[in-house]
C-alpha positions in Angstrom: 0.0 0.0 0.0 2.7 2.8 0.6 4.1 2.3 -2.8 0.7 3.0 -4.1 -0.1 5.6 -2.3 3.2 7.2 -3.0 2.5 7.2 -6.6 -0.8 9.3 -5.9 1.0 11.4 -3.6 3.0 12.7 -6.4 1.1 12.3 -9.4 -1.1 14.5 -7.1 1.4 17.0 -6.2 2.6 17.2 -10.1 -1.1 18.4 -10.7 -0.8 21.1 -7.8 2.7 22.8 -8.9 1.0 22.8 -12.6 -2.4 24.2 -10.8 0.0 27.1 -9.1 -1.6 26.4 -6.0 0.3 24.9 -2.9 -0.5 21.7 -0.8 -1.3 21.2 3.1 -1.7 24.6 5.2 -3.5 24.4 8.6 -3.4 26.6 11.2 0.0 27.7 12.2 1.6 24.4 11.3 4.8 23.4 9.0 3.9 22.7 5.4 4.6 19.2 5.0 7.4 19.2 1.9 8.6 22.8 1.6 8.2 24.0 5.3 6.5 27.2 5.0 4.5 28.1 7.5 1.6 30.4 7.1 -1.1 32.4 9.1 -3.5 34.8 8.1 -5.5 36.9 10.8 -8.9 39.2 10.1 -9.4 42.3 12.1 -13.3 43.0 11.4 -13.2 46.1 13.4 -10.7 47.7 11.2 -11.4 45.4 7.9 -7.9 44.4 7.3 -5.7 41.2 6.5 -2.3 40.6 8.4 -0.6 37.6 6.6 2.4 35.6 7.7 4.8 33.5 6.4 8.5 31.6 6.9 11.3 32.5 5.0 11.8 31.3 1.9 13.5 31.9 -1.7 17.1 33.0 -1.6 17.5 36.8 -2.2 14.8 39.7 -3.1 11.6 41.4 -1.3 8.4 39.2 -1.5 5.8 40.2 -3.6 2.0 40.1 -3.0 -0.4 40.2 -5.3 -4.4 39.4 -4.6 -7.4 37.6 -6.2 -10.7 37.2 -5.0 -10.8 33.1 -5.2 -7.8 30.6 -5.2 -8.3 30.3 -9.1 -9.3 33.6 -9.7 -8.8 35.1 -13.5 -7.2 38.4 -12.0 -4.3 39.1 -9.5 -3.5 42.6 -8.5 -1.1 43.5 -6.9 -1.2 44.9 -3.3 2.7 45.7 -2.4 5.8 44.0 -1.2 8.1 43.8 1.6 11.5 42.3 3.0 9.5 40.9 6.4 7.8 37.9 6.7 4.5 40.0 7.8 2.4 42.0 5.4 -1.0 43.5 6.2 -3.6 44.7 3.7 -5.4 47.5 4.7 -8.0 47.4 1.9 -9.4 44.1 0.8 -12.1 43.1 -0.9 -15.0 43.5 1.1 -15.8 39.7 1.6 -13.4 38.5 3.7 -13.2 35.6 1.7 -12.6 36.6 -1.0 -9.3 37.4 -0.4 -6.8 35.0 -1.9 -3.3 36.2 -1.7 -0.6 35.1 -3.5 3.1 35.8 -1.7 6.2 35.4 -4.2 9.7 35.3 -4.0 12.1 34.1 -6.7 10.2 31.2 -8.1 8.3 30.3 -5.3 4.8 30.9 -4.8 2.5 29.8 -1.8 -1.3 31.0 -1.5 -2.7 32.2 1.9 -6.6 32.2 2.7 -9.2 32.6 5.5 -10.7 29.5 3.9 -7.9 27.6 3.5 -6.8 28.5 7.4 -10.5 27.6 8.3 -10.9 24.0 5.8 -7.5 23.3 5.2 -5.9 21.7 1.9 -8.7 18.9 1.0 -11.4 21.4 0.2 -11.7 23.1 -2.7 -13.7 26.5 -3.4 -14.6 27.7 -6.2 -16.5 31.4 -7.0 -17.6 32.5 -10.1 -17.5 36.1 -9.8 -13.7 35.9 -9.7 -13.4 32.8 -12.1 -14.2 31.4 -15.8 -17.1 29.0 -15.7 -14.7 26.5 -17.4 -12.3 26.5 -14.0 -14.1 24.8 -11.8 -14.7 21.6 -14.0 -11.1 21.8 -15.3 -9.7 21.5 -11.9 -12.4 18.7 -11.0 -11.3 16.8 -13.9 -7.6 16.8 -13.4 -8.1 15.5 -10.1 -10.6 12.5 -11.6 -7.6 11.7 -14.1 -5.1 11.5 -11.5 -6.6 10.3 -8.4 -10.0 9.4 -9.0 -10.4 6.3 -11.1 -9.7 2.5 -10.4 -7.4 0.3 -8.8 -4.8 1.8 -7.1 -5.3 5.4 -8.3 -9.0 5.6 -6.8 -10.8 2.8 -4.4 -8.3 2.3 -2.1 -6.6 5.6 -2.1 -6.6 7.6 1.5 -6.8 10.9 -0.6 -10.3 12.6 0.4 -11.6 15.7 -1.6 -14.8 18.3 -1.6 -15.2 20.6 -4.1 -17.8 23.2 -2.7 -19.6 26.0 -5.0 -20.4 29.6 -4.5 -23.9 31.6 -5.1 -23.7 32.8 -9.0 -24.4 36.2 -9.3 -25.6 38.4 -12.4 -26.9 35.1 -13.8 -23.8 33.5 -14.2 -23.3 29.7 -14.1 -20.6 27.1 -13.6 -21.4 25.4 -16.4 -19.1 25.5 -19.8 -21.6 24.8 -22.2 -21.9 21.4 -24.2 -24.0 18.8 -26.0 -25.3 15.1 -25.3 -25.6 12.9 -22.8 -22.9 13.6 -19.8 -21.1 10.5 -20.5 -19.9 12.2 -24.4 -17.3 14.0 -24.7 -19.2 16.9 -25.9 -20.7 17.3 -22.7 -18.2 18.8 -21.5 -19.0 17.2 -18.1 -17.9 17.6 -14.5 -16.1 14.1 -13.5 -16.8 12.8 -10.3 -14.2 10.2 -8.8 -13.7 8.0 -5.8 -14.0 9.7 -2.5 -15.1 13.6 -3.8 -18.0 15.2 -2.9 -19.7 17.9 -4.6 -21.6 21.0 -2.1 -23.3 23.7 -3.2 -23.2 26.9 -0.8 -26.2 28.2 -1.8 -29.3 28.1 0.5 -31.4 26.7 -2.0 -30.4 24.4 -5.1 -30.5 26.5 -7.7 -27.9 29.3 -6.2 -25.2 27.5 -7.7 -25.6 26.3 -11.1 -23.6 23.3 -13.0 -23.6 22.2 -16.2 -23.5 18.1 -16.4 -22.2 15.6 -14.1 -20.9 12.5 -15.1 -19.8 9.2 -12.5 -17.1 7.2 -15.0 -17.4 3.4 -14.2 -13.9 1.5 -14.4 -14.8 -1.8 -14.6 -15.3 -3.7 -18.3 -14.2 -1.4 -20.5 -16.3 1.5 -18.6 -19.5 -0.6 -18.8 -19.7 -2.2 -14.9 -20.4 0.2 -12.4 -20.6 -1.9 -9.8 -17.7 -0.9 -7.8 -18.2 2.8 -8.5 -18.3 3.6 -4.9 -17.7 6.2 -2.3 -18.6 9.9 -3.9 -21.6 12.3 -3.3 -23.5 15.3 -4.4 -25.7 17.6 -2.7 -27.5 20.7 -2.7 -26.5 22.0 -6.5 -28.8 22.9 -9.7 -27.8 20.7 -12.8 -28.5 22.0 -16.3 -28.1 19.9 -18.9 -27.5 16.3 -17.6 -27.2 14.0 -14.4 -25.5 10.8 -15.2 -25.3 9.2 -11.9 -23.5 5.6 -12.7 -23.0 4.9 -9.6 -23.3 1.7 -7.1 -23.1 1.5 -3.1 -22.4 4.2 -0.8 -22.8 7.0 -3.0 -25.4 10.0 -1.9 -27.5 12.3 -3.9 -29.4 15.2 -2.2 -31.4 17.9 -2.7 -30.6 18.8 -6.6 -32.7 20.2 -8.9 -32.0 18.5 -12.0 -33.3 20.7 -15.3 -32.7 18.1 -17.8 -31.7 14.6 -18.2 -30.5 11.7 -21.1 -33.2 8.5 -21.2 -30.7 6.7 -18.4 -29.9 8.1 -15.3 -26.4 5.7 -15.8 -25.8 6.2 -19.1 -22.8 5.4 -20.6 -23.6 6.0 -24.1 -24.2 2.4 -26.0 -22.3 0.7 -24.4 -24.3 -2.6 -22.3 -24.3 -0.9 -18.4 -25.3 -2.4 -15.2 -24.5 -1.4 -11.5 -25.8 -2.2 -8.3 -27.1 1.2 -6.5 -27.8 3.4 -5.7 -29.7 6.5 -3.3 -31.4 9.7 -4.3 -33.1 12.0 -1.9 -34.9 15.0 -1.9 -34.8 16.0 -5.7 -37.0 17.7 -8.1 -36.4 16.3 -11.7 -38.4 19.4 -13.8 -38.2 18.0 -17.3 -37.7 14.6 -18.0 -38.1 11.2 -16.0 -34.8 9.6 -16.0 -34.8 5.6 -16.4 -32.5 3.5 -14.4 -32.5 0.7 -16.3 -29.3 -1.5 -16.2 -29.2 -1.2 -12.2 -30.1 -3.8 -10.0 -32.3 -1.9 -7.6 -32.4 1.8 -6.1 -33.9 3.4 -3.4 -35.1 7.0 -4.4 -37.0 9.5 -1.5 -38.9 12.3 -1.3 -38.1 13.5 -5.3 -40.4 15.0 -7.3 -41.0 13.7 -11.1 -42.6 14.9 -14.0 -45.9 13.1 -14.6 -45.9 10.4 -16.7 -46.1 6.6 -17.2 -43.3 5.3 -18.7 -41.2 2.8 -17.1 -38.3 3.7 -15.2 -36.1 0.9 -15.0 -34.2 -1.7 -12.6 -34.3 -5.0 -12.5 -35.0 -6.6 -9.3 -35.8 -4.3 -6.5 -36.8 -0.2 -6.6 -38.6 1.3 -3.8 -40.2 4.8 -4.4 -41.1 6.4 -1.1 -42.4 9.7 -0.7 -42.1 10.6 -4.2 -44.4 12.5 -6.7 -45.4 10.8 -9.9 -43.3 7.6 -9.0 -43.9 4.6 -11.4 -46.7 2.4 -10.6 -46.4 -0.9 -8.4 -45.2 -4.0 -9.7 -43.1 -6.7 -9.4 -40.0 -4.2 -9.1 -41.2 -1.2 -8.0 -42.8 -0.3 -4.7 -43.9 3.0 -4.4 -44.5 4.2 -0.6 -47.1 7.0 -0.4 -45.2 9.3 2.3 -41.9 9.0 4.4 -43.3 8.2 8.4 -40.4 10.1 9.5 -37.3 12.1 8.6 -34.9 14.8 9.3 -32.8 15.6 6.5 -29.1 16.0 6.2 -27.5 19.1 7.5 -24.9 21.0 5.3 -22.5 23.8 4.6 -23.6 27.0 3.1 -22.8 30.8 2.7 -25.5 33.2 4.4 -26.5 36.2 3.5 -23.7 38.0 6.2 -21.3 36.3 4.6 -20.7 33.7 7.0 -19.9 29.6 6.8 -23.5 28.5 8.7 -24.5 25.0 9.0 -27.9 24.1 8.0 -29.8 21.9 10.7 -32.8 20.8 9.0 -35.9 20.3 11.2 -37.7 17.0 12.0 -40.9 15.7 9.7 -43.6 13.3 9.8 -45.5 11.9 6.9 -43.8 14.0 4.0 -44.0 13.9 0.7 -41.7 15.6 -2.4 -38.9 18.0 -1.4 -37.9 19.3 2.1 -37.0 22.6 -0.1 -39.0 25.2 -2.5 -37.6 27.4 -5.2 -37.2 30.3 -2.7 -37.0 28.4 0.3 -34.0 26.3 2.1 -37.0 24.6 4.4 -37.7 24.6 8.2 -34.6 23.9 10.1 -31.9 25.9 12.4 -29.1 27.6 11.4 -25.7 27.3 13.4 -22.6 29.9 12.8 -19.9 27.4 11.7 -17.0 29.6 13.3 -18.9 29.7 16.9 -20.7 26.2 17.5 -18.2 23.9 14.9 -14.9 22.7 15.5 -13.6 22.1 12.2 -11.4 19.2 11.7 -8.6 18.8 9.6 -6.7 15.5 8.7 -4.4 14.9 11.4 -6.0 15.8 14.1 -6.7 13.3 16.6 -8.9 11.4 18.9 -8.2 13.8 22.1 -8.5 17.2 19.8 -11.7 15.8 18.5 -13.2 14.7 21.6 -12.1 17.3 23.7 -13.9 20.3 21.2 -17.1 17.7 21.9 -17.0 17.9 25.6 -16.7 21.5 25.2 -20.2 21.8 23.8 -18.9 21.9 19.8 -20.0 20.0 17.1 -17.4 18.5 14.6 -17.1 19.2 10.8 -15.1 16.5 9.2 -12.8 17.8 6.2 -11.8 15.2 3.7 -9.2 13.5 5.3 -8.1 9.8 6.7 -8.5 10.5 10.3 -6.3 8.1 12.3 -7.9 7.1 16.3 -6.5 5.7 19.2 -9.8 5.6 20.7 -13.4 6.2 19.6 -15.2 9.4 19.4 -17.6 9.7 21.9 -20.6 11.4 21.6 -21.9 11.9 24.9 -24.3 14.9 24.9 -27.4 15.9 23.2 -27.8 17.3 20.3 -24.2 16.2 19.3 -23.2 16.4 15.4 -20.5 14.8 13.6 -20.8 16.0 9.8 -18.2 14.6 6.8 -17.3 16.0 3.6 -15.8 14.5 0.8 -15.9 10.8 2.2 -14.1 11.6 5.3 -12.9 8.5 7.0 -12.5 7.4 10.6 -9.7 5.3 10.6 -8.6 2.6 13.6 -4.8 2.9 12.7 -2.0 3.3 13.1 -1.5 1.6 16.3 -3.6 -0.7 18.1 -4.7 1.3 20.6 -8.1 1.6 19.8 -9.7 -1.9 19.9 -13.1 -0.8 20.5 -14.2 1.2 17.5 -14.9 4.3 15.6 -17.5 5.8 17.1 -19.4 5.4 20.8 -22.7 7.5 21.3 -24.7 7.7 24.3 -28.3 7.6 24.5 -29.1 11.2 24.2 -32.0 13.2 22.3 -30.9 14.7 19.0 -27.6 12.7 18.0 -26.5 13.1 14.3 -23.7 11.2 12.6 -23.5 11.9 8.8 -21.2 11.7 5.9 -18.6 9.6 7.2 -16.6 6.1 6.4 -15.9 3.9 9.5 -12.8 1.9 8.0 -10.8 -1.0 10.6 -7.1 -1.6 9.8 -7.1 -3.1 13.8 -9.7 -5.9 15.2 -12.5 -4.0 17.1 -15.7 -4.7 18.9 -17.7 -2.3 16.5 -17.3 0.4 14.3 -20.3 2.1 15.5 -22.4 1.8 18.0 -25.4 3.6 19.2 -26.7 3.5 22.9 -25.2 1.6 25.7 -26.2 -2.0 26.3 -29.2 -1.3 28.6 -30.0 2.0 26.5 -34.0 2.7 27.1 -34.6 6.0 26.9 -37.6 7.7 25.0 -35.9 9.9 21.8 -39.7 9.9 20.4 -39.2 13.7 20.1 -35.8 14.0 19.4 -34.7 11.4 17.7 -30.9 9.9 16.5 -30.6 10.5 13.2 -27.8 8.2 11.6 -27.2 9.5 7.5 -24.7 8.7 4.9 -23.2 6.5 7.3 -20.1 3.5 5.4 -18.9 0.7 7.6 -16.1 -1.0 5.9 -14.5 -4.6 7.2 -10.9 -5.4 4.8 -10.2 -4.5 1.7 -7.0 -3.0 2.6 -5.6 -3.6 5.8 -2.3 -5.8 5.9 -3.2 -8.0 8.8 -6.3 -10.2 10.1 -8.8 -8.5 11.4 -12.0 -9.3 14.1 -15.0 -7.2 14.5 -17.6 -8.6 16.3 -20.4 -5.9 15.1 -19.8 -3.5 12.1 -22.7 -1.2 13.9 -25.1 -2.3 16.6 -28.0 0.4 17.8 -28.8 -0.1 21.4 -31.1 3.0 21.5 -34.9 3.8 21.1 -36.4 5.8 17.9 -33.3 6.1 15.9 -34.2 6.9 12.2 -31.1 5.8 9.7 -30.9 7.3 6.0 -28.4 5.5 3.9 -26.2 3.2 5.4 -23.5 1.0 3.4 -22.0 -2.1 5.5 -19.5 -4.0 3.7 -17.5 -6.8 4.6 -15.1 -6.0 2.0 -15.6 -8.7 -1.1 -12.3 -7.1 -3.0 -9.3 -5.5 -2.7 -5.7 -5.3 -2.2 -5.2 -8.9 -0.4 -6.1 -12.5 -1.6 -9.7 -13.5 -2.2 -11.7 -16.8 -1.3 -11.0 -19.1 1.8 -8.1 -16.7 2.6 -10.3 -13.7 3.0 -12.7 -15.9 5.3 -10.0 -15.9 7.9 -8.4 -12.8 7.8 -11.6 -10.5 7.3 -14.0 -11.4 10.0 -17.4 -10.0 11.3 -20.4 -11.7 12.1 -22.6 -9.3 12.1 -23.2 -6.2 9.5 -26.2 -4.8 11.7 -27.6 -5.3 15.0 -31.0 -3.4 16.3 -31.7 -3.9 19.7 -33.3 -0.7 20.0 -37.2 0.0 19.8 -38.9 2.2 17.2 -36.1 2.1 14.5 -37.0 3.2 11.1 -33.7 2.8 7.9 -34.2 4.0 5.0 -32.3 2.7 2.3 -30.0 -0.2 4.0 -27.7 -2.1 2.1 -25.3 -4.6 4.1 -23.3 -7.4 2.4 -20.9 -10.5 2.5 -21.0 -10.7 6.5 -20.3 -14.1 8.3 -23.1 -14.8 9.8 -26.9 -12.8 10.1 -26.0 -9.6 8.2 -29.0 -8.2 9.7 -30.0 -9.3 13.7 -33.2 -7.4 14.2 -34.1 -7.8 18.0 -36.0 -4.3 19.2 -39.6 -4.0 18.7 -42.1 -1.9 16.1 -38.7 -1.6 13.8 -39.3 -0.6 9.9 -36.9 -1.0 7.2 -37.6 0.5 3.8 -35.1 -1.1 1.1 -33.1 -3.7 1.5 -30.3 -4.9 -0.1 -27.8 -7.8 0.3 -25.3 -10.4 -1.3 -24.0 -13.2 0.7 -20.3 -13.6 2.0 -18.9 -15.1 -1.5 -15.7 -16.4 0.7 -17.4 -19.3 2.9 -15.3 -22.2 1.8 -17.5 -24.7 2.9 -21.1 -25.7 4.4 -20.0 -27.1 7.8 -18.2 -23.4 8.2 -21.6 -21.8 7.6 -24.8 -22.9 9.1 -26.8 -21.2 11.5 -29.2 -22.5 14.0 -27.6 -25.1 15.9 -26.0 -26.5 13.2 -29.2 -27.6 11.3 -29.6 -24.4 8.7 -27.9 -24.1 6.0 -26.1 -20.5 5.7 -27.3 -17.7 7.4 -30.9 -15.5 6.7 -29.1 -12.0 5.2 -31.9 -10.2 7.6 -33.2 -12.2 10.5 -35.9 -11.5 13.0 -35.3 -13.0 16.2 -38.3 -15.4 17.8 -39.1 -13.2 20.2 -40.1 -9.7 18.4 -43.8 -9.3 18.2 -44.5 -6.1 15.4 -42.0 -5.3 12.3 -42.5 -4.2 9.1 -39.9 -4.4 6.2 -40.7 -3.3 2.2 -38.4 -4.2 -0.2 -35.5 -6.3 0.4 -33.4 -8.4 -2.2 -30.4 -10.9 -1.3 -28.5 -12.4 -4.4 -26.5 -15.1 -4.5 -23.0 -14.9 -5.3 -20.9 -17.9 -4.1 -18.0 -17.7 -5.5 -15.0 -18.4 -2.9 -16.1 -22.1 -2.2 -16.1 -25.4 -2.7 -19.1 -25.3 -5.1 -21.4 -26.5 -2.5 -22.2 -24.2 -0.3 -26.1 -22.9 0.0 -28.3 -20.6 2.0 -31.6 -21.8 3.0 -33.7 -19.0 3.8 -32.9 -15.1 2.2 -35.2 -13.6 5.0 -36.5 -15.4 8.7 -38.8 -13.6 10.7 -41.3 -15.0 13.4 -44.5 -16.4 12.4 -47.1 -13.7 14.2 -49.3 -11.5 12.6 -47.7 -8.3 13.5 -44.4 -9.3 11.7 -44.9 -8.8 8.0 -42.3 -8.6 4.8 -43.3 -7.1 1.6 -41.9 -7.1 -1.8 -38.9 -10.0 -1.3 -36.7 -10.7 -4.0 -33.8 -13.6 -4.2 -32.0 -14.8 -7.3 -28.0 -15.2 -8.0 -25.7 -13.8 -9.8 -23.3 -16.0 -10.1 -21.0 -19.1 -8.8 -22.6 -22.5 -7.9 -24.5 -22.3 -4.6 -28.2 -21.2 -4.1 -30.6 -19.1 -1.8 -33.1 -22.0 -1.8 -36.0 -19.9 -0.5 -37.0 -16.7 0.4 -38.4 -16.3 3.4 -39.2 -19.3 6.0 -38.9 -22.3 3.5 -41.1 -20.7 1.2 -40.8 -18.8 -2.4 -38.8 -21.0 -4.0 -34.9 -21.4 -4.9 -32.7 -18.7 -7.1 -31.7 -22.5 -8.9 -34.5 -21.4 -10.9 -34.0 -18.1 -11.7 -35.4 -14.8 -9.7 -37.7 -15.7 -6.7 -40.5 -13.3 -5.5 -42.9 -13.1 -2.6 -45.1 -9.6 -2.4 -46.1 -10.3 1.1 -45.2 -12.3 4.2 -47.4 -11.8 7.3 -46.7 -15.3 9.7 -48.3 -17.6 7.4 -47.6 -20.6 5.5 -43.3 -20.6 5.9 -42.0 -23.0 8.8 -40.9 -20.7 11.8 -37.3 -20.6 12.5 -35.6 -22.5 15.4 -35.6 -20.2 18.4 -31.9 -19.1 19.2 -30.0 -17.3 22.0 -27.5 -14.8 20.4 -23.9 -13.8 21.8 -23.8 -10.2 21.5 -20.8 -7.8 22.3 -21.5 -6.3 26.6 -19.4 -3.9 28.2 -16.4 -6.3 29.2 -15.4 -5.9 25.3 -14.6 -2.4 25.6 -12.8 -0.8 28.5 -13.8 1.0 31.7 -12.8 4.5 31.0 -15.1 4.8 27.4 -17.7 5.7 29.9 -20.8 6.3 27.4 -23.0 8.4 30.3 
């Protein structure tokens, strides 16, 4: 791996020297590579900038010179001096938009409020100071260098966001073009492995973009199934929206003016890809088609009316949309969304400020949480005042400490490395990513207990970020304390954007016992992605089965859950343990461990089951409710005869009921011989169904007693009260 990611290192740093901007700045600390330090401090009682800088260059004054973005098309100049101090007594009136270039002999380094405040990972771009072409240049350059396959993109540590301003005077970001955004003519924005795309509007269309294309990798460009890991939010697109896309990539509140026929279009070339999520969207024009994906969960978007089909193959839920497609087979339209808060997000207000948009709690919506005019009911929170902003590098202590103080944490892309978990142990806490930030269990081995610990407090969000495990652990993430009971009826937990990832890239086995487990009452998750890693940079098959191991993708013991939009794969034993009461699951999707290298390694039950149910619930829940759920065979790392015998087990009571179940495989020799309770028939056959399971008819599982992780697995001091 350090080979690897030496070569994006400084493929990466090639692109910033050519780019005339320079790499890592944070707050009063050493440049990694030259060793320039740099500070920049705002008086807003007298409106000026004092900069600072270390020596460098060999001979001369240094020479300043000013834009108002990082890329903008004009620098003046504002003076020069023989110090390492300058201060500008008349910048631009926004304070940030005051870029300042300081130069000495051939050396150039750029000095910023916002790169002081975000550091080097995020990207801003303004077009009153720029050409609309900049923006998707830069974005582009990056995609060719660090965002595509193999070792230049999935299993990079490189994290980036790329956040828009406001246009003004009817400006836009987008360069103009033709087709669908996979042509070249498009002229399309490029979206790569762990980037995110923000605008800083407070309503979509404030920032304008032209086309946006996802690039699969795989087959020539035609598999998109491991185009993972990248999201867009909050942004107006023009011409075309060509999300190819597959697990653990998040698209919110966009207002999308036109699109081609397929939503993952790749021109004519034969596409297929397993996603995907889109929320809170208003499509104006044109109904896009996802056909060629294997299911999709799609919330709260508004379509043009309509009836034609809009494709997928095996499992689409619709919920809270206007004019979805009408129920069949593979679609499930839900009239409303029960309940939902929706992701909070950066944006510019009208003082000029970095806020952070809290949206506000809803019950039984339908269509868009956001109008043409208006950003939606919510609170908003003075980023500078209530946030601590983290940078990659910081740590553990810095991070929890700013939490005990009362702050909530902003992640900037980044790889952040912990010795011990984040603990969120008071209401109302926030953790928010950008640009696929990752909480990291590495480098030492430390932290054997996880990523992150939060109590059983009112108001909890965790959003945007990717739990990875390079050390064995007793979860990733895990909500509530063991005997969590408290009432969050009110207030709930919200739990959005969240990846758990088991292997893949670690150099050493590795033992979870639970990739997530939530203890606590009325928590509402909105996108979750839990992978036991299938691929990546180790050995495959009977190897992996060994050196990757987790039982359990999911556990619920809480009460009153609702997910949205839950996909969990390839874990060792239930993927899914459902054990709280009145829980509600709306999508569902799943493929088997490939890796088990024989039946006798893999039965459930005693023993007397073969394989293990990919969502399970237990004997003893009385009421849950579960609509649209697909598990798909893929055995592939075993010795040809190995089978599951049940996709889904539930209870037989008449308050437990499954709709919409879907099982078939996609390849290797082993079979999901039923669907649900020794009923619906084996994928040997092709594509099972069963539109509704309500206690009746299936054979009831085998009651169980299940070994769940208690407080001796994590130590006395991670005191969650």
């Amino acid at each position: 791996m350090t080979k690897k990611v030496t070569s994006v290192f400084t493929a990466f740093l090639f692109i910033l020297i050519l780019s005339s901007f320079v790499s890592s700045y944070s707050d009063n600390k050493k440049i990694e590579g030259n060793k320039i330090e740099r500070k920049i401090v705002y008086n807003k009682k007298k409106h000026n900038i004092t900069l600072s800088w270390s020596a460098f260059g060999s001979s001369g004054n240094y020479v300043i010179t000013r834009g108002g973005s990082r890329l903008a098309s004009d620098f003046v100049s504002v003076g020069s001096t023989s110090k390492l101090t300058f201060t500008d007594n008349k910048p631009n009136a926004a304070k940030y938009e005051n870029y300042y270039k300081v130069t000495r002999n051939d050396i150039t380094v750029i000095i910023s409020l916002e790169n002081e405040i975000f550091g080097d990972n995020m990207y801003f771009y303004d077009r009153k100071h720029e050409k609309a072409e900049t923006a998707r240049n830069e974005i582009n350059s990056h995609f060719s260098a660090i965002g595509l396959g193999g070792a230049n993109g999935e299993w990079t540590t490189k994290r980036q966001a790329y956040y828009f301003k406001a246009n003004v005077n009817g400006q836009t970001y987008d360069v103009g073009g033709s087709g669908s955004a996979s042509s070249a003519e498009a002229n399309s924005i490029e979206l790569g492995f762990y980037s995110h795309i923000g605008g800083l509007g407070k309503v979509p269309s404030d920032v304008k973009l032209g086309s946006i294309f996802t690039r699969p990798h795989l087959s020539g460009g035609a598999n998109a199934t491991c185009t993972f890991w990248r999201s867009v939010e909050n942004v107006e697109v023009m011409r075309d929206f060509s999300w190819t896309v597959s697990q653990s990539t998040s698209a919110r509140r966009l207002l999308i003016d036109s699109t081609s026929k397929y939503i993952s279009d790749i021109g004519n070339t034969n596409f297929w890809g397993s996603g995907g999520f889109i929320a809170d969207t208003h499509y104006t024009s044109s109904r896009p088609n996802w056909a060629g994906q294997q299911q999709w969960y799609t919330r709260n978007t508004v379509f043009p009316s309509g009836s034609g089909a809009m494709g997928g193959s095996y499992n689409m839920v619709w919920q809270g949309c206007v004019n979805a497609p009408q129920a069949d087979q593979t679609n499930s339209p839900i009239a409303a969304t029960p309940i939902i808060r929706e992701k909070p997000f950066l944006f510019i207000d009208k003082d000029g400020e970095y806020k952070v948009f809290v949206p506000d709690w809803q019950k039984d919506r339908v269509g868009t949480s956001w109008t043409a005019t208006d950003m939606g009911k919510g609170k908003v929170q003075d980023l500078l005042a209530s946030w601590y902003v983290a940078k990659e590098g910081d740590t553990d202590f810095e991070i929890n400490a700013a939490l005990k103080a009362g702050k909530n944490i902003f992640f900037t892309p980044g790889h952040y490395s912990l010795n011990a978990p984040i603990q969120l142990n008071r209401k109302d806490a926030i953790l928010l990513g950008a640009g696929i930030a990752s909480v990291t269990l590495e480098p030492t081995e430390k932290n054997t207990w996880g990523c992150i610990y939060a109590d059983d407090k009112d108001g909890i969000i965790i959003a945007g970020l990717l739990m990875d495990s390079f050390n064995s652990t007793t979860y990733q993430v895990r909500i509530g304390n063991e005997d969590a009971n408290a009432d969050h009826s009110v207030d709930p937990i919200l739990l959005t954007d969240i990846t758990c990832r088991v292997g893949g890239i670690q150099s050493k086995n590795i033992q979870i016992q639970a990739s997530m487990q939530i203890n606590s009452n009325n928590v509402v998750g909105d996108h979750f992605w839990l992978w036991r890693a299938d691929h990546g940079s180790q050995k495959g098959g009977d190897v992996r089965w060994v050196r990757d191991r987790c039982k359990n993708g999911l556990i619920v013991k809480g009460n009153d859950v609702t997910l949205y939009a839950l996909f969990v794969e390839h874990f060792q034993e239930y993927e899914v343990l459902w054990l709280g009461e009145r829980g509600r699951t709306y999508f569902f999707q799943n493929e088997p461990p490939y890796d088990a290298p024989n039946q006798a390694s893999w039965s459930s039950q005693g023993g007397r089951v073969d394989g293990y149910a990919a969502f399970k619930v237990a004997n003893t829940v009385k009421e849950h409710h579960t609509i649209g759920m697909g598990s798909y065979a893929v055995f592939t790392g075993t010795d040809g005869n190995v089978n599951k015998k049940n996709g889904f087990e539930v209870p037989n009571s008449p308050k437990v009921k499954l709709e919409k179940m879907c099982i078939t495989r996609f390849a290797g020799s082993g079979n999901i011989q039923n669907v649900i309770n020794s009923t619906g028939g084996s994928t040997s056959g092709g594509a099972k169904r069963v539109s509704l399971y309500n206690g009746e008819g299936g054979t009831q599982p085998f009651n169980e007693e299940f070994t769940l992780p208690n407080r001796e697995s994590y130590p006395a001091y991670i005191n969650m009260e």
